[in-house]
Every structure is written in structure tokens, then in C-alpha cells.
N, C-alpha and C positions, 0 to 999 in steps of 0.2 A: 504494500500500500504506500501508494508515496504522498508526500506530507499534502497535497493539492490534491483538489478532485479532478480527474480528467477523464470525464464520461460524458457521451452523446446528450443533449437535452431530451428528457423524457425516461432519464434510465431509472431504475427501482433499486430496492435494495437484495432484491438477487439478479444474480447473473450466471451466464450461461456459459458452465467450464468444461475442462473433458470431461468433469464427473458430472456431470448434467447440470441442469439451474438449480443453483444452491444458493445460500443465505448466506447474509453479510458474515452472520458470525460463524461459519463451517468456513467462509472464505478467507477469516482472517485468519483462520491457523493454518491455511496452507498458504499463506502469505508470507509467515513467520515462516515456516519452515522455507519457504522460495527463500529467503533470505538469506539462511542458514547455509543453503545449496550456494550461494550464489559468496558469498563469504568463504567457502572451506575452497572456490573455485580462484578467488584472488590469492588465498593463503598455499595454495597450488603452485602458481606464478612465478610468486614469490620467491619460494623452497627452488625452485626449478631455476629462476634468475632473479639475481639481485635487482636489477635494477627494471624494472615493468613501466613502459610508456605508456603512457591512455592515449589512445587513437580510437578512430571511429568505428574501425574494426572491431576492438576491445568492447566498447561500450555493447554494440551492440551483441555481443558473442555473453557476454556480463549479463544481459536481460534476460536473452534465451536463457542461460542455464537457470535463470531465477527462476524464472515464470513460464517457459515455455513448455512446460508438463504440464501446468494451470490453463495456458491461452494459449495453444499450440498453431491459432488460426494467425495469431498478430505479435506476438511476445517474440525480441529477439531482430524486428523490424521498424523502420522508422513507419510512423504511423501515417495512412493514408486519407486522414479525415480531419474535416476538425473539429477541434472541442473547446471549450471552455476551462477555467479553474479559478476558484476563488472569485467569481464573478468575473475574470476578464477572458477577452478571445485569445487563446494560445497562439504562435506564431503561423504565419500559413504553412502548411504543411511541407509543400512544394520549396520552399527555404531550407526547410533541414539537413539536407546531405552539406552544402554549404557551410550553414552557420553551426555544425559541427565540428566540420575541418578547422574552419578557423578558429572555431573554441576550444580543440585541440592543441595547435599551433600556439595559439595566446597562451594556456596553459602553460605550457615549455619553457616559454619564453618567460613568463611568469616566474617560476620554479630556477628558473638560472640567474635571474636577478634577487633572491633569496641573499640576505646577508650571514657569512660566516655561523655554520650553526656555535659556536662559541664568543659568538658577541650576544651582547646584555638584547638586543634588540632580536632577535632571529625568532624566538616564539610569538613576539607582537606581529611579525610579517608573517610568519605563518596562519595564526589564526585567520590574517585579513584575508589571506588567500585563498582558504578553504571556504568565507564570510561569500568570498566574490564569486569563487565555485561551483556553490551548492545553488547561490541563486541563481547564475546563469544557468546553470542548466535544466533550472526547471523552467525558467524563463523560455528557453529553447523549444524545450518540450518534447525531447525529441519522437517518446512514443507513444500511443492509447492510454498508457496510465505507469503508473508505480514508478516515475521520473525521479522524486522523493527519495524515492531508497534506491534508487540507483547513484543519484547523487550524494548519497549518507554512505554507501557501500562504495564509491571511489573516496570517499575522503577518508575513509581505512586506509584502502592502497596509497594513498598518495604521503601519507602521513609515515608508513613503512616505508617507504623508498625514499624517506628524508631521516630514517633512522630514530623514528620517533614512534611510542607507544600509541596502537588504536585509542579513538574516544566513541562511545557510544552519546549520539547526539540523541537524546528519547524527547520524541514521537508517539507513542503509542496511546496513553493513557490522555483523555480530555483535556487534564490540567498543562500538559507537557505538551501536546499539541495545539492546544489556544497559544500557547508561549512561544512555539517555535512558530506560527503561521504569521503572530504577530512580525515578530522577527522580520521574517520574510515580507510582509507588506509594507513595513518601514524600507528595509531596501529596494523596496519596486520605487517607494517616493525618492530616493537615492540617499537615503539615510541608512547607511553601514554599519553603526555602530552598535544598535542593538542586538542585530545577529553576532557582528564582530565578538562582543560583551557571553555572549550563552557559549558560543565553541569556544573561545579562549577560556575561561571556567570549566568547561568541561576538559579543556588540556591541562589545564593547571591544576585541578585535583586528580589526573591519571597521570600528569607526572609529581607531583607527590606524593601519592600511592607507591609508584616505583621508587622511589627515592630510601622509604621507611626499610 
């Protein structure tokens, strides 16, 4: 499930999986578990090479394995419709191959302007990073749904390949997701910092965790 709705106007709270039309709440635990899959699938990558580039490729190879035993019709492909989230029109669809490549690219380029991970300043850029990350690529939008957690599941990878401990960004529970959408709707108005403020707290208590 990703942190934004992106479903058709008109859609209900079941939908139609391989396992036939099932309910929100039989959907969210194979949601969670798409997750799981899609997670032990980075931490694969990873073990296999050190260093994992996100390219458009990835992303979308990253969905399939999440979802695409849930939505074997669309999961794994840039989506061919459009939709909606949070009230606003997602990008045209027809843009996507594009404004992925070059949110790829930006990325990179991002990532190598990172200062010294042993300067006092190196987690403040990180966090912005990941701030500017997860909203652009829901901003993108690039598929039918769960953008959210595909964006929450590369800022895993991306966090590993900067030789830094995962953060779980939570989503899931009412209170955690009113927090984080907030989040994200101050940065649509181009205000960064409150997202900035929840992942940097969330890195700053997983690495003091590691530290103890």
C-alpha cells in the first residue's frame, strides 16, 4: 500500500487480485507481506553487490516482485491510466518512462554530491535526500498504486549503499499515516522540512540504536 491512494474514480474497498475480489483488510496483509518479498529482494542485491544503482529497470523489476503475485495484470509496469491521489491528478501517464530516467539520473547525481560521510553535516544531506526522494517519486507516480512503498523500500537501498542503517518510515497505523501524508503535502506546497524533520528522527534514533 503506498502512503497515497492511486485508484480509478469509482473504486471500492475490494479489489480484484489473483485471489479473486477480496477486502481491504485480507489485502493488507498481502500487502505487508508484498513488502517483505520485495525487501529480502533489495537485501539480495545487496549481498550479491555492494554497490546497487536504482535505475528504471530496478524500480520497476522492485514492484513486480512486491506485488506482482497480488496484481499480476499491472504490478511491475509503469501504469497505463490515470489516476488520482490525495485529491490531485497524478502525472500523465505517457510522461513516465521519461521522468523516471531522469529521476534516476538526478538521483546519482544527487548521491555524489553527498558530503564526506565523516563530516558533522553528511546525515542532515542525507535525510534531505531521501525528504526529496520519496516525494518525487510519488509525485511521478510511476504505477497503478503502492508508489509509497516502493518509494519507503528504495530509501532502504539507498541508505545501504551509503553504508548506513535501514529506517522504517511507519505508514501503516492512522496516527503514522495522517503524519507522514501530512508530510508529504507540505512538500507538494514546496515546504521540505517537515518530511525532512520525521526521516531525519527516524535516522537519528536507528543510529543511536546502533551506537548503544
Amino acid at each position: 500500500m503506498g502512503i497515497t491512494t492511486t485508484k480509478p474514480k469509482g473504486a471500492t474497498s475490494y479489489k480484484e487480485t489473483a485471489f479473486g475480489i477480496i477486502s481491504r483488510s485480507r489485502l493488507l496483509r498481502l500487502e505487508l507481506e508484498g513488502t517483505k518479498k520485495g525487501l529480502e529482494y533489495l537485501y539480495g542485491l545487496v549481498k550479491e553487490r555492494k554497490n546497487v544503482t536504482i535505475t528504471p529497470q530496478l524500480i520497476c523489476k522492485l514492484h513486480g516482485v512486491s506485488f506482482g503475485w497480488i496484481f499480476p495484470g499491472w504490478a511491475g509496469k509503469y501504469r497505463k491510466i490515470q489516476v488520482t491521489y490525495s485529491g490531485k491528478e497524478a502525472t500523465p501517464y505517457y510522461q513516465i518512462p521519461e521522468l523516471i530516467t531522469n529521476f534516476c539520473k538526478d538521483l546519482e547525481e544527487r548521491i555524489k554530491q553527498l558530503p564526506d560521510p565523516d563530516r558533522e553535516e553528511f546525515i542532515v544531506e542525507v535525510g534531505k535526500l531521501l525528504a526529496w526522494f520519496q516525494h518525487r517519486c510519488v509525485v511521478i507516480h510511476p504505477f497503478q498504486d503502492y508508489n509509497g512503498r516502493i518509494a519507503r523500500m528504495l530509501t532502504v537501498l539507498i541508505l545501504i549503499t551509503l553504508s548506513l542503517p535501514p529506517i522504517e518510515i511507519k505508514a501503516e497505523l492512522p496516527t503514522d499515516r495522517k503524519r507522514y501524508i501530512t508530510a508529504m503535502q507540505d512538500a507538494d506546497a514546496g515546504n521540505f522540512s517537515t518530511l525532512e524533520g520525521l526521516i531525519g528522527r527516524a535516522l537519528g534514533e536507528t543510529l543511536e540504536q546502533f551506537r548503544r
